[in-house]
C-alpha positions as CSV (number, residue, x, y, z in Angstrom):
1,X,86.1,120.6,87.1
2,X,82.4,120.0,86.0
3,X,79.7,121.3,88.2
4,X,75.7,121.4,87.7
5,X,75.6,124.8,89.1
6,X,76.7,127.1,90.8
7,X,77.2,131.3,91.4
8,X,79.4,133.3,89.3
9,X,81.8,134.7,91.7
10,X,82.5,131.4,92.9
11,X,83.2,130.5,89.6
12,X,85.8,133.0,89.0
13,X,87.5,131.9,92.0
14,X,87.8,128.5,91.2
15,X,88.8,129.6,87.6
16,X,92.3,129.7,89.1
17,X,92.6,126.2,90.5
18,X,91.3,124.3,87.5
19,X,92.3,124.1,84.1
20,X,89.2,124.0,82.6
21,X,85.0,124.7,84.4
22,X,81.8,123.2,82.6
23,X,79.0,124.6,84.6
24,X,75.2,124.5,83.0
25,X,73.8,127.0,84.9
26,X,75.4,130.2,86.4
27,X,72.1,132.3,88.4
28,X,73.1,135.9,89.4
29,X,70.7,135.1,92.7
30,X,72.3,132.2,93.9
31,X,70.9,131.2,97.2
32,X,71.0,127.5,98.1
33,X,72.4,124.8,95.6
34,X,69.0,123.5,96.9
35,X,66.7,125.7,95.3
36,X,68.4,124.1,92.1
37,X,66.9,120.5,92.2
38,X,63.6,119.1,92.9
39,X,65.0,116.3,95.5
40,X,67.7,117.4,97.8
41,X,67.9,115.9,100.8
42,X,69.5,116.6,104.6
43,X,72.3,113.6,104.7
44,X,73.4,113.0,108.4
45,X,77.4,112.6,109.3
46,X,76.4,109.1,109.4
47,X,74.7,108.7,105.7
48,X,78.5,111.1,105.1
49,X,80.7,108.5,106.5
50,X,78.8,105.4,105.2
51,X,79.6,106.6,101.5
52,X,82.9,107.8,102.3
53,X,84.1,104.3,103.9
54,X,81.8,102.7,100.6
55,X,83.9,104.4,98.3
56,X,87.6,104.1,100.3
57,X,86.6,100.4,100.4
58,X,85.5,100.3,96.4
59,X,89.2,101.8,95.8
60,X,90.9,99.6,97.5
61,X,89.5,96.4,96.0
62,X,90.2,98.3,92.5
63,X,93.7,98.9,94.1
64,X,94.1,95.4,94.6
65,X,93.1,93.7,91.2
66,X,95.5,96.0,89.5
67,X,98.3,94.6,91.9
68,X,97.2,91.3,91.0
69,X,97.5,91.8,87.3
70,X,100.7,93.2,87.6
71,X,102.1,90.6,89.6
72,X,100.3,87.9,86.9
73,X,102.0,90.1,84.1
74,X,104.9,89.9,85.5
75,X,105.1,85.9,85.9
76,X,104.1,85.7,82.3
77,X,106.9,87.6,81.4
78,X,109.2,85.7,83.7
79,X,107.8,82.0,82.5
80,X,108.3,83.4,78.7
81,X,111.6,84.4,79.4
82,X,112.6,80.7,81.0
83,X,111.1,79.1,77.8
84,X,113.4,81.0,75.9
């Protein structure tokens, strides 16, 4: 698990569900993850669900052209096989 930061106790919780943290900054205060960047702005359930759909969508169309290459490797094999 990489994060950018975030507070030590946290850290050591997570330490036990990961097999390995990288985390460049690790503030004894830690308030708001928002105090830590210069441009963090309030995303609405809407701007959530957008990405979310954006990204289910992106997957599947990966999904998909993997399928097709498999299928294609497959007929390959299956046409160099009757040419045999």
């Amino acid at each position: 698990m990489a994060v950018p930061v975030a507070p030590p106790d946290t850290l050591a919780e997570l330490a036990c569900e990961a097999d390995w943290i990288v985390c460049l900054s690790q503030p004894a205060h830690f308030h708001a993850l928002s105090q830590h960047y210069l441009g963090f702005r309030q995303l609405s359930d809407g701007d959530v669900v957008s990405a979310m759909d954006k990204a289910a969508r992106s997957q599947s169309a990966r999904q998909r052209g993997k399928q097709k290459q498999i299928i294609a490797t497959k007929k390959q094999r299956r046409e160099t096989v009757a040419e045999k």
